[in-house]
N, C-alpha and C positions, 0 to 999 in steps of 0.2 A: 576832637575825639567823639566828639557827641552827633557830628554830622555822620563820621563816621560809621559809628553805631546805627544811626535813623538809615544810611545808604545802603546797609548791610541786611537790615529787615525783610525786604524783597525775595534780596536773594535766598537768605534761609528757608524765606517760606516756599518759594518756589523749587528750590532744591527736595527741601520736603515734600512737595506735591508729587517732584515726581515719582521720589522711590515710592510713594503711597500708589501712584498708576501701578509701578511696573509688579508691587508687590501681589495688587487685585488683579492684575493679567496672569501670574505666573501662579496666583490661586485658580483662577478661572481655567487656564490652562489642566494644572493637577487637575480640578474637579471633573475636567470632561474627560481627561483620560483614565479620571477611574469610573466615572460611569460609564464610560464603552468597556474596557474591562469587566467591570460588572455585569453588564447586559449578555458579553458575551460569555463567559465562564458559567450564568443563568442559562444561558440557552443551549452552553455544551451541555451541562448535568442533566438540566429537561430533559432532551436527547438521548439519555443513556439511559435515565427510568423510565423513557417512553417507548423505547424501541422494544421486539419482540423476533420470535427467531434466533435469539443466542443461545448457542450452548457450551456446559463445560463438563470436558471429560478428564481423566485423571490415567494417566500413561502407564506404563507398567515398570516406568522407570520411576513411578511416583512426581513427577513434574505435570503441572496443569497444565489444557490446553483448552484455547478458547477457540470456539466460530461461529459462523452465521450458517443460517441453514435456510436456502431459497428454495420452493416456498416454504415457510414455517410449518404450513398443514402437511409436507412431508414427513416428517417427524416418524411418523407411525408406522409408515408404508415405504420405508427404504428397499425391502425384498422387492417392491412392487415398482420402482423407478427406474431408470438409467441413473446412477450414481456417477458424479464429479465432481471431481476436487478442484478449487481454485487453489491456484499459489497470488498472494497480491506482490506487486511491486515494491519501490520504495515510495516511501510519504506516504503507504496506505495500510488497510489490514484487511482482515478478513471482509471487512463490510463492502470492499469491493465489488463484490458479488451484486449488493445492492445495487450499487453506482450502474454497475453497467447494464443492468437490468432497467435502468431508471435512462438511461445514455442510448439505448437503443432506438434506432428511425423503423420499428416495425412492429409496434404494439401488438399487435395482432399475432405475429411467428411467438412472440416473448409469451402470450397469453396460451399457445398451443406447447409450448414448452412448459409451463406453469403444470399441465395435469399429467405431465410425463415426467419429467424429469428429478432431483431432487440435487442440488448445485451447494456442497459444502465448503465454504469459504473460511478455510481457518487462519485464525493468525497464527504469524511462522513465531516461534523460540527467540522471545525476546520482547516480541512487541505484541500492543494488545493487551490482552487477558491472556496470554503464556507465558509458563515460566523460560527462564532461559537454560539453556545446558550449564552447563555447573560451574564452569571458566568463564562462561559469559561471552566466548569466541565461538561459534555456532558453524559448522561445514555446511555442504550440499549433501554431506551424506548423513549427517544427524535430522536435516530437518524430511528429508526422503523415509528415515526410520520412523520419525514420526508418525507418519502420513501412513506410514504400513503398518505401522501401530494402530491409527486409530481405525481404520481400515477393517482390521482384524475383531478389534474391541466392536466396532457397530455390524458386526455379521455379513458386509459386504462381499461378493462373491464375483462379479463383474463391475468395473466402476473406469471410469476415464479421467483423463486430469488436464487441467488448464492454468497453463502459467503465463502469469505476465507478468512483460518488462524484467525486473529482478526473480521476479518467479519462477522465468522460462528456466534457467540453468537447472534449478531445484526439480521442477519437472522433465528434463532433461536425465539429470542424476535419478531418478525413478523409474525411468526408462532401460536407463544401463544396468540396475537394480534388475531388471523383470520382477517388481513384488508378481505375487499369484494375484491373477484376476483382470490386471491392466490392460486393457483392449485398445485404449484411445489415446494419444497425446496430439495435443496442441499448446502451441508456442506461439505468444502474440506481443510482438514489438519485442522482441527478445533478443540480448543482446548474447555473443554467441565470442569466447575465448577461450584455446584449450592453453595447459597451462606452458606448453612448451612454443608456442607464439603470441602468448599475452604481449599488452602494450609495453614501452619500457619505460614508460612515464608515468608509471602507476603511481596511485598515492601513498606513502611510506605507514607503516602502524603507530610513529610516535600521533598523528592524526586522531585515530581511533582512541588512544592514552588520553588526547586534550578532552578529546568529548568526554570521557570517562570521567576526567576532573572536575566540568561542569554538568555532571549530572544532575545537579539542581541548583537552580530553580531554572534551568536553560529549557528543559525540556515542559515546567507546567506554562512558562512564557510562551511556548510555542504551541502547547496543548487549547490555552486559549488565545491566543490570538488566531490561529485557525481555526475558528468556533465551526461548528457544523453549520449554524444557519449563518453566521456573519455573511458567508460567501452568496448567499442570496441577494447580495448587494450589488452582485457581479454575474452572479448564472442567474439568466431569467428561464432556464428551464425548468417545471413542474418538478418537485422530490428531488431534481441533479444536484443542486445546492445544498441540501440535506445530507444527503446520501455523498457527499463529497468528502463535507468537512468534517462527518461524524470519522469518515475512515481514515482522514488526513490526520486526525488529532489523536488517533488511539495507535496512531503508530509511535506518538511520543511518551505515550502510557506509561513506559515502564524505564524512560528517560533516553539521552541522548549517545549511549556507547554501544546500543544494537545496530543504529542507522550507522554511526563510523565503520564499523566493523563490518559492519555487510559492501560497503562501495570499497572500500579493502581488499576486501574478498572477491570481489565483480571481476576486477580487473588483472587478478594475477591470475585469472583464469580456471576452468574447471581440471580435474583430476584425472579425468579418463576423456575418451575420446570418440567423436562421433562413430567409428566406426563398430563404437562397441554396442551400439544401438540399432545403426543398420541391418543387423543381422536377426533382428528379433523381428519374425514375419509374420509371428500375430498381432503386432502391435500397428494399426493403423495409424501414420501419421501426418499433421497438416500445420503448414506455418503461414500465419497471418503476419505480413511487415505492409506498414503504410508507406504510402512512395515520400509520401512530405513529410515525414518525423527526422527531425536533425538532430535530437535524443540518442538514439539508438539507429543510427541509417540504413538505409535498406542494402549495404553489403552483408549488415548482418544475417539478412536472411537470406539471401544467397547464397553463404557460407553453408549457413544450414541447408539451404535446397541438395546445395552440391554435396555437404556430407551425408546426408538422410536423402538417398535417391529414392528410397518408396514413398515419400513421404509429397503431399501436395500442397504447395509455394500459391498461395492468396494473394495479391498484392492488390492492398487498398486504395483505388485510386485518390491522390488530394488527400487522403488521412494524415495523418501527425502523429507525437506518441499517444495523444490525449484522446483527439478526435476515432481514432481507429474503435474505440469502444461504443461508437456508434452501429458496429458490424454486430454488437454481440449475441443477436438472436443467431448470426450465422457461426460465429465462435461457436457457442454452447451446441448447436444442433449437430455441429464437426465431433466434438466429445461425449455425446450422448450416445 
């Protein structure tokens, strides 16, 4: 018994050594994941009290709405700009406007637009700093009211609008609208279904319901691990990293049943139909589709060429969904 006992000493201890390893590895482990956490969640907030150019207005429906306003020193002199509207995609907000001001290959066009122009980047109903409509299930033609809401509230009298990706439909729906004043539309990387030839493998709304379940903490999870600068780990362009992840993470602002709900909505298609745009001849318009985006493919804008015959067909050579926001000084100077 006693050899027994002395043979068995080894082993204990060695048995205890190792859960004492695995215990400091799976501390070690925690600790570094809550210091990235940390670091990054630090650098989204910095980000949000550092930035400048937001504004918030208050709708006449009493729902807030938030944007960015390029350049900021616009602000004053709206009567004195070419006014437009961005719509952002999904995974982004209003700060869009940044991104691709910052995404641009033509410093120089973006800086001749900077004393012309004044580029309102709002976030759409839902996400951001905006409230959402009252269901929390948002149309193309609530966030189109908006848009002529705010439109009206900042004195705008001519103004042009730019959607992208998920935006394009919404600026599409504004279009069919004729709000007073609209002279300009541009669609870029815009995906393009009426609802009477939508896909038939759309995604169902019990989808939209799941997100709705895990509206928290799914969405601060996602708020910060796409920190605005985190991604400077990966974009080594100058502010694109910034201006990325500030716009990626305020699209989960306001939690995770506005993104369900909107790719829901994408795909069953819009309400009316290009034809009821075509006929509006004062309205100038031009589709940017990149030839390489496997996102949104370039039938879509096709689509749209063939149903918007006055309208003038960009095609980005070698762009992508992402990459095409390298055009944007020529975007912007199309809506201006």
């Amino acid at each position: 018994m006693q050899w027994l006992l002395r043979g068995s000493t080894p082993r204990r201890h060695s048995l205890a050594s190792r859960i004492h390893a695995m215990w400091l590895l799976h501390a070690f482990i925690g600790l570094a994941l809550a210091a990235l956490g940390g670091e990054t969640a630090w650098r989204y907030r910095r980000s949000l009290h550092a930035r400048d150019g937001r504004f918030t207005t208050t709708l006449s429906s009493g729902r807030r709405l938030e944007y960015t306003l390029w350049p900021p020193e616009a602000a004053d002199k709206l009567q004195q700009r070419s006014v437009i509207v961005h719509l952002h995609g999904m995974v982004a907000s209003g700060d869009d406007v940044q991104l691709m001001v910052n995404a641009s290959t033509d410093p120089a066009a973006i800086e001749q637009l900077r004393s012309r122009v004044a580029i309102i980047g709002i976030d759409r109903p839902g996400f951001g700093g905006s409230d959402s409509v009252a269901n929390g299930r948002t149309t193309l033609s609530d966030v189109a009211a908006d848009v002529e809401d705010l439109i009206g509230a900042l004195g705008v009298e001519q103004w042009g609008v730019v959607g992208f990706s998920a935006g394009g439909p919404v600026a599409l729906a504004l279009a069919a609208r004729s709000p007073k004043g609209l002279r300009r539309l541009v669609t870029v990387a815009s995906p393009w279904w009426w609802a009477g030839d939508a896909p038939s493998d759309m995604p169902q709304q019990p989808w939209a319901d799941l997100a709705a379940a895990v509206h928290w903490p799914f969405h601060k999870v996602l708020s910060y691990v796409i920190g605005p600068r985190l991604l400077s780990r990966f974009v080594t362009t100058p502010r694109l990293a910034e201006s990325l992840g500030t716009s990626m993470s305020r699209y989960y602002a306001r939690g995770a049943w506005a993104g369900a709900w909107e790719a829901t909505q994408l795909r069953r298609g819009a309400p009316f139909q290009l034809r009821d745009i075509a006929g509006r001849s004062h309205i100038v318009a031009s589709i940017f589709q990149g030839t390489a985006d496997a996102t949104v493919t370039p039938d879509h804008g096709h689509r749209l060429a063939s149903g918007l015959p006055q309208a003038e067909l960009h095609l980005v050579d070698g762009a992508d969904h992402f990459t095409i926001a390298r055009a944007a000084h020529k975007i912007f100077a199309a809506a201006a």
